[in-house]
C-alpha positions as CSV (number, residue, x, y, z in Angstrom):
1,X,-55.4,76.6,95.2
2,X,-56.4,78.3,92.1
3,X,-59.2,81.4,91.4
4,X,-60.4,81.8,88.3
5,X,-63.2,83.2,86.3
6,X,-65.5,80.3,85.1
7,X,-65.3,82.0,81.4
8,X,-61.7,80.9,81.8
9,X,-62.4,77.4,82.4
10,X,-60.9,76.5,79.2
11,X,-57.2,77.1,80.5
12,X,-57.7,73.7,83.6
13,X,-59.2,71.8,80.5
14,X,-57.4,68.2,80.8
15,X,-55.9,69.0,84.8
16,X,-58.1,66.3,85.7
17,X,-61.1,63.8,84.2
18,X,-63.5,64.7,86.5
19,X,-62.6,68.6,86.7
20,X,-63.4,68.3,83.4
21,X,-66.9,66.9,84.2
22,X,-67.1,69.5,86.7
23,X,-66.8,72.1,83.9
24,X,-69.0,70.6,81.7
25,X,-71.8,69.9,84.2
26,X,-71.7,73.8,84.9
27,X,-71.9,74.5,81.5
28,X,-74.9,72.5,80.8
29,X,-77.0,73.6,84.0
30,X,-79.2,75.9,85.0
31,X,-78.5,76.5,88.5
32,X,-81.6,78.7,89.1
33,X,-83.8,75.7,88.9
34,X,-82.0,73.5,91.4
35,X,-83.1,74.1,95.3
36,X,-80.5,73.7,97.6
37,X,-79.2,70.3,98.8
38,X,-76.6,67.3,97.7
39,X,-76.4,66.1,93.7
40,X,-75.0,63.4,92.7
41,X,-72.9,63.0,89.3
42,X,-71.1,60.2,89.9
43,X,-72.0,58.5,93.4
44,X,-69.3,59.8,95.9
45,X,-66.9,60.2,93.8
46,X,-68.2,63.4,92.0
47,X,-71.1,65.3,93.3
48,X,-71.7,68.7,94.6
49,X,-73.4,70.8,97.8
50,X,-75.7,73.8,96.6
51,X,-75.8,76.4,99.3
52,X,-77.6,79.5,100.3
53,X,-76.1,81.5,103.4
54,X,-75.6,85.1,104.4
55,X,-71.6,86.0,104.9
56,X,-70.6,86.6,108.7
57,X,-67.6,88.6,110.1
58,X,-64.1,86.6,109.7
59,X,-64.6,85.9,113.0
60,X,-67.6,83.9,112.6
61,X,-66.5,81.2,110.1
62,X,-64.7,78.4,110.5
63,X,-61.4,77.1,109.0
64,X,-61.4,73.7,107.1
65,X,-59.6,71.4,104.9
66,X,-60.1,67.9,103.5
67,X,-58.3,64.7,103.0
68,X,-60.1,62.7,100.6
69,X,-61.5,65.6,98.2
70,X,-60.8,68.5,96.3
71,X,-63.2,71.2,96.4
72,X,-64.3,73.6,93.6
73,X,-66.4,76.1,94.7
74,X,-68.4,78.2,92.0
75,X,-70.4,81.9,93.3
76,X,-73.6,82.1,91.7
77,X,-75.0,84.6,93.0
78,X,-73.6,87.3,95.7
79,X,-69.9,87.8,96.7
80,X,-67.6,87.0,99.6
81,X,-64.3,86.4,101.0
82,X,-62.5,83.2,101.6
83,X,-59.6,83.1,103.7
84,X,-56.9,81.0,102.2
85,X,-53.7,79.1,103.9
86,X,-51.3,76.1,103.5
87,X,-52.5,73.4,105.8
88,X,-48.9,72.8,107.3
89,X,-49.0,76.3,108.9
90,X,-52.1,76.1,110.9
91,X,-52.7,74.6,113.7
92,X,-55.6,71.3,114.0
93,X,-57.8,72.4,116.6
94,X,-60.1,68.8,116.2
95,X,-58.7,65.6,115.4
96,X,-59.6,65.0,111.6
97,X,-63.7,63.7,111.0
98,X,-63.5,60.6,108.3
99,X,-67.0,60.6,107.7
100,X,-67.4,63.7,106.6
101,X,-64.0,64.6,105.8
102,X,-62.8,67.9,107.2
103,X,-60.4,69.0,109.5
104,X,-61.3,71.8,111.7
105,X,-58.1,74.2,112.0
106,X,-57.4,77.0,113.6
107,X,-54.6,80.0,112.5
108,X,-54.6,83.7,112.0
109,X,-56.4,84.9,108.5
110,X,-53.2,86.5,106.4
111,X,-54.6,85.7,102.8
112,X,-58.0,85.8,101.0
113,X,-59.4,86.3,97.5
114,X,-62.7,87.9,96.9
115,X,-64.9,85.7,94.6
116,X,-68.2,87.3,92.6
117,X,-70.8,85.5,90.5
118,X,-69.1,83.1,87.9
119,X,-65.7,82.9,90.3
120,X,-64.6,79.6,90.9
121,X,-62.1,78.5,93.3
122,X,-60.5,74.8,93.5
123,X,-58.9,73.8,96.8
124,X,-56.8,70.7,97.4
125,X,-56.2,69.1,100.7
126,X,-53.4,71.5,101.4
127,X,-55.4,74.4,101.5
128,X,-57.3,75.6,104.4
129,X,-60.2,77.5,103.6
130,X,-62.3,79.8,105.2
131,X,-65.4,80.6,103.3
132,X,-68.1,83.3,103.8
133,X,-66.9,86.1,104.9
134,X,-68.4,88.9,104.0
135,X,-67.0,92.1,101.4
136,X,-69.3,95.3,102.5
137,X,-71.7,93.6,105.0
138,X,-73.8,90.8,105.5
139,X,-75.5,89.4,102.2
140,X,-76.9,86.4,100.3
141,X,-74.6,84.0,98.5
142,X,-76.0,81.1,96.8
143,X,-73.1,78.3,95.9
144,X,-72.0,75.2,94.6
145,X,-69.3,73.4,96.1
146,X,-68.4,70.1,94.5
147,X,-66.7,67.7,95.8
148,X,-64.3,65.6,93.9
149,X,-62.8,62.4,95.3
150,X,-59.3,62.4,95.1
């Protein structure tokens, strides 16, 4: 896993060809234009999920990883907490779903980072996630996730 501010995107230059894309696409787009829904930058190996949701209790969300992606998840508007652990020390509470590849898991919530507009967060297939929880209360937080293929 790694948080970052996206002004910092210059330090994960060359981690990864289509990272690099990633950071380049975000660079070049206004977000504020796009409505919610799936984009495609390079089929499915490199496209991204633009989301609109308000953050729940910890209790409410969902733990997930992935097999077959990495996930970088960019705030562009609002703030929330994601709830971060190694896969190997949680628990699979459904048997893993190939089509849209995600594990559901299940575990206690011991670690999260708080992400604001222009936070990005990249997660592997090692690292559970659980994403909108909210800081100071319920509130609006418009995202991309994208999704690249591993």
């Amino acid at each position: 896993m790694i948080v970052d501010h996206f002004s910092h995107f210059d330090f994960y230059r060359g981690m990864n060809k289509k990272f690099d894309q990633v950071f380049a696409y975000i660079q070049q787009t206004d977000f504020e234009t796009l409505e919610p829904g799936t984009y495609e930058l390079d089929g499915k190996e490199l496209f991204f999920n633009l989301f609109e949701y308000e953050t729940k209790s910890e209790e409410e969300r969902i733990w997930e990883s992935h097999k077959k992606y990495v996930d970088i998840h960019l705030i562009l508007e609002g703030q929330e907490f994601i709830g971060y652990e190694l896969f190997d020390r949680m628990s699979m509470k459904e048997a893993y779903h190939e089509d849209d590849d995600y594990y559901l898991m299940d575990g206690p919530l011991q670690s999260m980072n708080k992400l604001e507009k222009g936070d990005f967060a990249i997660y592997y297939p090692q690292d559970v996630h659980k994403t909108g929880i909210m800081v100071n209360g319920p509130e609006k937080v418009r995202k991309a996730v994208f999704k690249v293929k591993l």
